[in-house]
C-alpha positions in Angstrom: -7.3 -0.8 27.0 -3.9 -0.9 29.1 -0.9 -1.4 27.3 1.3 -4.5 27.8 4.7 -3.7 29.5 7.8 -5.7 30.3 6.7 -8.5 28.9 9.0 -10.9 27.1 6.1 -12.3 24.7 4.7 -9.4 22.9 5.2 -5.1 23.0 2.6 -2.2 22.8 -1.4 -2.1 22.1 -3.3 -5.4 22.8 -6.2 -4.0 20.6 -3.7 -3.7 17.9 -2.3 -7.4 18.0 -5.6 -8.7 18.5 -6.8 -7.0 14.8 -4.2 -8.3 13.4 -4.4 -11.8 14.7 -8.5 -11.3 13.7 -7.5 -10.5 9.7 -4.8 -13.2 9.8 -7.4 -15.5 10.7 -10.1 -14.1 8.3 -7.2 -14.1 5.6 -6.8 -17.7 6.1 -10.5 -19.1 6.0 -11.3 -16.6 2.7 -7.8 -17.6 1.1 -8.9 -21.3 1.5 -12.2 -20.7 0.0 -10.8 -18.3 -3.1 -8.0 -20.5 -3.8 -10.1 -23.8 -4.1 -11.4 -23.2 -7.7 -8.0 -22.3 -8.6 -5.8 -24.6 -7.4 -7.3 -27.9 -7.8 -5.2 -30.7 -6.0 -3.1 -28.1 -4.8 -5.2 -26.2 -2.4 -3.3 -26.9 0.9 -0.1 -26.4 -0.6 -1.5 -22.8 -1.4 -2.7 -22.3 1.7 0.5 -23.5 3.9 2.5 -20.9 2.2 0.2 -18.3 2.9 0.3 -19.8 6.4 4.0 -18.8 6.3 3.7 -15.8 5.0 1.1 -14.3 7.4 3.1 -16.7 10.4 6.7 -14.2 8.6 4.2 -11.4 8.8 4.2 -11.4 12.6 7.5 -12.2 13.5 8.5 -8.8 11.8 5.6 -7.4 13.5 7.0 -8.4 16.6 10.4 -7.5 15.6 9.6 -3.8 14.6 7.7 -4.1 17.9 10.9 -4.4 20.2 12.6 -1.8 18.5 12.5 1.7 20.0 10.5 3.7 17.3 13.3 6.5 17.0 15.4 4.4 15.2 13.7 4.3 12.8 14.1 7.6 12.4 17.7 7.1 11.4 17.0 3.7 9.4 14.8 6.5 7.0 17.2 8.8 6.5 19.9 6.0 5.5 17.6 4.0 3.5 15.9 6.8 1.2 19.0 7.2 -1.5 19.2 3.4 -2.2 15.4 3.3 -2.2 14.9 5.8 -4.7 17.6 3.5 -6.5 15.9 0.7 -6.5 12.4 2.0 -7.5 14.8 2.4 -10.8 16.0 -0.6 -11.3 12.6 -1.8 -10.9 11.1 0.6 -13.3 14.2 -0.5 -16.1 14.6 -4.0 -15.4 11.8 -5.3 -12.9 9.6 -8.2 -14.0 6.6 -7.3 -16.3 3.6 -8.3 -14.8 -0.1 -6.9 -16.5 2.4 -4.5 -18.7 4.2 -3.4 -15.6 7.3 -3.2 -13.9 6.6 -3.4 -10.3 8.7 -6.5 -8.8 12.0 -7.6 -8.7 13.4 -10.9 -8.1 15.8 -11.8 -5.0 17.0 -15.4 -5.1 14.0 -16.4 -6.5 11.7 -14.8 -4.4 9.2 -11.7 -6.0 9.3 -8.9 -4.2 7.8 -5.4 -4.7 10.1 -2.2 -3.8 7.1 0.2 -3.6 6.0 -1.7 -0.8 8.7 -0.2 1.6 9.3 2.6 -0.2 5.7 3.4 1.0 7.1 2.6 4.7 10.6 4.6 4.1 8.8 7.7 2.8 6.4 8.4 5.4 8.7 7.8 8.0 11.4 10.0 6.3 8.9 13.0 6.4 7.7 12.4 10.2 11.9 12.9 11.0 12.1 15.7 8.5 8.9 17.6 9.8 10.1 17.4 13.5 13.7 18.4 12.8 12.3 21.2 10.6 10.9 22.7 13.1 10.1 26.5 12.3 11.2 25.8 8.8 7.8 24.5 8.1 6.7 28.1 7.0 9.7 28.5 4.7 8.6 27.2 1.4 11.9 26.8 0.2 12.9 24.1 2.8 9.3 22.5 2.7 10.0 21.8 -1.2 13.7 20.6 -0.9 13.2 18.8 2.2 9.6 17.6 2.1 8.3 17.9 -1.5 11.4 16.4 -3.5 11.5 13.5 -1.7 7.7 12.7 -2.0 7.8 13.7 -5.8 11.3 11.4 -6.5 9.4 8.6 -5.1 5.9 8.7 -7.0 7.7 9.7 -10.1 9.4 6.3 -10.1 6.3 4.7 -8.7 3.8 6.7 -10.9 4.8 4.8 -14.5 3.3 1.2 -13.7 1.5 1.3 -10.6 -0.6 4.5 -11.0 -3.1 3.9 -7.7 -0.4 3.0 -5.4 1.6 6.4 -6.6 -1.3 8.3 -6.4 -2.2 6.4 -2.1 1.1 7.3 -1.4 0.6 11.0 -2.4 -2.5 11.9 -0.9 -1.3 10.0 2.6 2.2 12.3 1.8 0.0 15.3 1.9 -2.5 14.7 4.5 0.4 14.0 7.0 1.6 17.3 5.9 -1.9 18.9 6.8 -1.9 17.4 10.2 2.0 18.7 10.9 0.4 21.8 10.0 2.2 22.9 7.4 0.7 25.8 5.0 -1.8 24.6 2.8 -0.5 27.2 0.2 2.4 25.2 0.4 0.6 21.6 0.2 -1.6 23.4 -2.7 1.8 24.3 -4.3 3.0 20.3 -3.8 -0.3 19.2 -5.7 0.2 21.3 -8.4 4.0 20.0 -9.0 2.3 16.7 -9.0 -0.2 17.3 -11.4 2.4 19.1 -14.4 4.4 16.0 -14.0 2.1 13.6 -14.6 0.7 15.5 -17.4 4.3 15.9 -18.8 4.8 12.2 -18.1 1.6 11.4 -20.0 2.4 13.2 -23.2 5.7 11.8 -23.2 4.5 8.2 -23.0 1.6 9.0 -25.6 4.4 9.7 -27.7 7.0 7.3 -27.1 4.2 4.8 -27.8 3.3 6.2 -30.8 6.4 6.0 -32.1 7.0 2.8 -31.1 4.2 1.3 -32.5 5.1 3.3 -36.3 8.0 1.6 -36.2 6.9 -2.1 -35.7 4.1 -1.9 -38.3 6.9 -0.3 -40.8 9.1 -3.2 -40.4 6.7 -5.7 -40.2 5.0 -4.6 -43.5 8.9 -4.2 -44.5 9.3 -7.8 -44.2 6.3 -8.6 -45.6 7.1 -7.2 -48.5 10.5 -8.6 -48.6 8.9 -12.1 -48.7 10.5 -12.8 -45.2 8.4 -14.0 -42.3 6.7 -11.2 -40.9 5.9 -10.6 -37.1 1.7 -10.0 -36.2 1.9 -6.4 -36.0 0.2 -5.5 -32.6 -0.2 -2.5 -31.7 1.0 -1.5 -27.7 -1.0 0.3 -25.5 0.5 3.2 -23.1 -0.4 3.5 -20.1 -2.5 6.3 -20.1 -4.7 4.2 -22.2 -4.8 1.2 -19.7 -5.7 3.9 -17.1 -8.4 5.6 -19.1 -10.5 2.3 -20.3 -10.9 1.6 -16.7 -12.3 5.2 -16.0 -14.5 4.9 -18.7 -16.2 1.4 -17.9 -16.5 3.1 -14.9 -19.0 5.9 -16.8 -20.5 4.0 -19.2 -23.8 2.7 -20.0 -23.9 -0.9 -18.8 -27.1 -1.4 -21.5 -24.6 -0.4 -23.9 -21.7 -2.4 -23.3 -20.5 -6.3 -23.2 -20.2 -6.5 -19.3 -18.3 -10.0 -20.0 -15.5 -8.6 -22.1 -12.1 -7.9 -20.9 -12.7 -4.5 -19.5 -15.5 -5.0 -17.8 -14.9 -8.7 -16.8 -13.6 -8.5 -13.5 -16.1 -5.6 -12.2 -18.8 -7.6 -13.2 -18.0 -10.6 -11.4 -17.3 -9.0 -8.3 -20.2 -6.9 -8.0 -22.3 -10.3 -9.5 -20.4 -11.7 -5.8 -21.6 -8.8 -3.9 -25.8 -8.9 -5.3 -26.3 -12.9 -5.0 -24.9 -12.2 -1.1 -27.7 -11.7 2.2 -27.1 -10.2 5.6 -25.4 -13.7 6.5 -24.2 -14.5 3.3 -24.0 -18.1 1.2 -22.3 -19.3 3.9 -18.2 -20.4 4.0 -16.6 -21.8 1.2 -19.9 -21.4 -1.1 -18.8 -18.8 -2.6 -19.8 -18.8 -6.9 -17.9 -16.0 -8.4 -14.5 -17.4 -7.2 -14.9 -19.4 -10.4 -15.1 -16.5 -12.6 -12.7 -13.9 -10.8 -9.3 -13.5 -12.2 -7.9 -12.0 -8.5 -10.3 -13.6 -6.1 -7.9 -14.5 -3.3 -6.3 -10.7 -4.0 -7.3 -7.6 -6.0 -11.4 -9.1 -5.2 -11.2 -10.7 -1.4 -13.6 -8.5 -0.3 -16.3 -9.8 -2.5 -15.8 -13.0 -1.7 -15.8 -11.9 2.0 -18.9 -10.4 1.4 -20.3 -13.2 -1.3 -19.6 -15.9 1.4 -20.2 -13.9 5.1 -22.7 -11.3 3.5 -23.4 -7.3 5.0 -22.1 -8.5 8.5 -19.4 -10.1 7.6 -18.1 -7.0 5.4 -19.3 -4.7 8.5 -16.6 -7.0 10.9 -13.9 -6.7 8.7 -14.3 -3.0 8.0 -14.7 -2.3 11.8 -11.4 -3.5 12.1 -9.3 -1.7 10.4 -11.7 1.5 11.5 -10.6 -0.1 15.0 -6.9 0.4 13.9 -6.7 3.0 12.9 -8.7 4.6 16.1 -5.5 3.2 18.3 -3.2 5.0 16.2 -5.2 8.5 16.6 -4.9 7.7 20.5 -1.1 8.3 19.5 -1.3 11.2 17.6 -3.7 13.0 20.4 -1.5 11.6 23.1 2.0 13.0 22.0 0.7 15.5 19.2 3.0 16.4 16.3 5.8 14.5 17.6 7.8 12.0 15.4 6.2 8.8 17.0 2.7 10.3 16.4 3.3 11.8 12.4 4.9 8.2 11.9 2.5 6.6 13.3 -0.7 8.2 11.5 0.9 8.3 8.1 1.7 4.8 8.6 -1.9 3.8 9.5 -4.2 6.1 7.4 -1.4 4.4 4.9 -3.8 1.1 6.0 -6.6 2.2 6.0 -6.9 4.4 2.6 -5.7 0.7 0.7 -8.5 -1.7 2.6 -10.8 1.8 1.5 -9.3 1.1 -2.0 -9.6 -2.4 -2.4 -13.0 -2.4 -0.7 -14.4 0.3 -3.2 -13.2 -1.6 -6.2 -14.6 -4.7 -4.7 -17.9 -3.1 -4.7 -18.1 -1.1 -7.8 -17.3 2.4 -6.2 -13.7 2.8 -7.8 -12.2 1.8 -11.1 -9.8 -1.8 -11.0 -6.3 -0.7 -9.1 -5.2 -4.1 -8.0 -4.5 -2.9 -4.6 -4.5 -5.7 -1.7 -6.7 -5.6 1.3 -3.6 -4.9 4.1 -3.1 -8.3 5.9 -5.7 -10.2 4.0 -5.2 -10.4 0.7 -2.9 -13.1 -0.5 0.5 -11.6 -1.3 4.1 -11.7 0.1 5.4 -8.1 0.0 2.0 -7.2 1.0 2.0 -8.9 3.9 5.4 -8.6 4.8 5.1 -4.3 4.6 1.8 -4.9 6.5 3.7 -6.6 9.5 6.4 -4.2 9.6 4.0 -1.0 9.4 1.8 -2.7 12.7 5.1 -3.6 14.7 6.4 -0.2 14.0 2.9 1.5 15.2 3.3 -1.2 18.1 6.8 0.1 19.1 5.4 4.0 19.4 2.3 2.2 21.6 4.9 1.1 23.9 6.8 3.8 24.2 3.6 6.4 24.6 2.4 4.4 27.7 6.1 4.1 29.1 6.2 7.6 28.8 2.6 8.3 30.3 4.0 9.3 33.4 6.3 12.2 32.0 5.1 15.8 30.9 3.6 15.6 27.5 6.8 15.7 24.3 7.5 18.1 22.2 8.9 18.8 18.7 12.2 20.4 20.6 12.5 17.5 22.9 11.6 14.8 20.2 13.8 16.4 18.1 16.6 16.3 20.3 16.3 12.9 21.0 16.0 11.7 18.1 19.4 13.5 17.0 20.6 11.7 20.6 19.5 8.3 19.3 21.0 8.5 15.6 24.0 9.2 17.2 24.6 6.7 19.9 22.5 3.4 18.9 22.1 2.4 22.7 18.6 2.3 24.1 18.3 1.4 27.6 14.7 0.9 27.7 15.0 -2.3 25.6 17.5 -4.0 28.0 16.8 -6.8 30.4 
């Protein structure tokens, strides 16, 4: 499939906007049908600012699309210290939602900060692995250049939002594997991983604990005072959130109230997926929307696949499998080159959270709450899914531009990309 060039409408892989229109559309029809049960009276509303936010999806999918992809390289480097900050501030003041700090609020307007730290960190490592260079055997620079970084990150990621820490790591490490870095080295990066969060763990456990002693003291205190005591109840830490949903994965289902609060949401959604067909109940018909607490998010795919049945669920995983086949044209195009490590990090980034939110959907993996990319309803979502397609888009573009020139290298890409963060001016986007 040709790529479009000078063209003043849209940049880069046709195959690549045309998925994207295809699961704007699909988000749309199954948003309209999930959102019905819920939002009685109120439906079109709903759906019109979802409209917007899929129609605000694309413009920065077109924006990131004009933009030559090696600024971006620079835009990493500048943005990682303050986005590091702000994965902070969420973690100490974001908003609690389901016992977490993940959002923040900006003039009204939730927004997640993991959502483009995801973006910032892959792309920081793409630069940092081509300007390496021969320093990818030296395990000293692959921990303070490569490692720290994708460590800081989950660390402040890791304490409420456990699956989207853990996404970002394993895409961290396979883009390290395909930049060919030492797997001693990516073994040692695992391992770092792993004592944290076991440090992390006891250190929550604890905090908890102690927590907890204290409230029951002073409400039994008060009660004892004859003042008006608070309901003692006791909080959970988050290892325990993150263990009940291993274990309902585990357990037996003869044994166990499928319709209680651990198990409520599985149930439903894999109720969706067994009352489907090959062709499904048809649009709109769908039953367990009803009974869902996420069905226009965390569950779309069981609707999808309640409502549009095995070939419906086939289409929409084709496309992202489609997807992600255009980026892999990159990466064997201009191999190990910033463009192509951006690139696949970026899109195995989409393609491991539709495999997420697809396995949950079915019953494969425990509940994470991740979104399927571009479909689920969900601002930040959406918006990081736009920017993360323009941004693939704009190394499209330049890969075919280039098609006629002797294949890049890490010298040359590295050289330019020193070129570019030092003078801003890029000819090939001019008139």
């Amino acid at each position: 499939m040709s790529v479009i060039k000078n063209n003043k409408i849209v940049w880069g892989d046709k195959v690549i906007w045309i998925v994207a229109l295809l699961l704007a559309i699909i988000s749309l029809i199954v948003v309209y049908s999930a959102t019905s049960a819920r939002y009685h009276g109120q439906t079109g509303k709903v759906l019109m600012k979802h409209a917007g936010m899929l129609l605000f999806g694309f413009v920065m999918m077109f924006g990131a699309s004009k933009i030559s992809y090696k600024r971006y390289a620079k835009a990493a480097l500048l943005l990682m210290i303050p986005c590091l900050a702000l994965l902070l501030y969420t973690l100490l003041f974001g908003r609690d939602i389901n016992d977490a700090n993940r959002s923040i609020s900006l003039g009204g307007i939730s927004f997640q900060p993991s959502e483009m730290a995801k973006i910032i960190l892959i792309t920081y490592l793409a630069r940092q692995i081509v300007m390496m260079g021969d320093g990818l055997q030296n395990f000293k620079e692959v921990i303070v250049k490569l490692a720290l970084p994708i460590l800081l990150t989950a660390a402040l990621i890791f304490p409420e939002n456990l699956s989207t820490a853990a996404i970002l790591v394993m895409v961290c490490l396979v883009l390290l594997f395909v930049a060919r870095v030492k797997f001693v080295h990516i073994l040692a990066i695992v391992g770092m991983c792993v004592v944290g969060m076991a440090f992390y763990l006891l250190f929550d456990a604890a905090k908890t604990e102690i927590g907890n002693r204290k409230a029951e003291k002073a409400s039994i205190e008060a009660a004892a005072n004859g003042g008006v005591a608070k309901p003692y109840i006791p909080k959970k830490n988050r290892i325990k959130t993150w263990s009940n949903r291993l274990q309902a994965m585990g357990e037996d289902k003869e044994e166990v109230d499928l319709f209680d609060d651990k198990h409520m949401q599985s149930t439903f959604a894999k109720i969706a997926v067994a009352s489907s067909s090959f062709f499904g109940k048809g649009p709109g018909k769908s039953t367990q929307r009803n009974f869902l607490p996420h069905p226009y998010s965390d569950f779309i795919y069981a609707i999808i696949i309640e409502e549009y049945g095995l070939v419906g669920a086939l289409v929409v995983l084709m496309l992202y499998i489609i997807l992600f086949t255009r980026v892999l044209r990159i990466c064997i195009k201009r191999p190990l080159t910033f463009g192509a490590l951006m690139a696949f990090g970026l899109g195995f980034l989409i393609i491991v959270q539709a495999m997420v939110n697809m396995g949950v959907s079915i019953g494969l993996l425990p509940v994470t709450g991740q979104p399927l990319p571009f479909v689920s309803m969900g601002g930040t979502s959406i918006m990081a899914t736009g920017l993360i397609i323009g941004m693939v888009l704009s190394v499209t573009r330049s890969v075919e531009d280039e098609s006629s020139l002797a294949p890049a290298t890490n010298t040359i890409e590295s050289e330019t990309i020193e070129i570019t963060e030092a003078d801003e001016t890029e000819p090939e986007n001019r008139d």
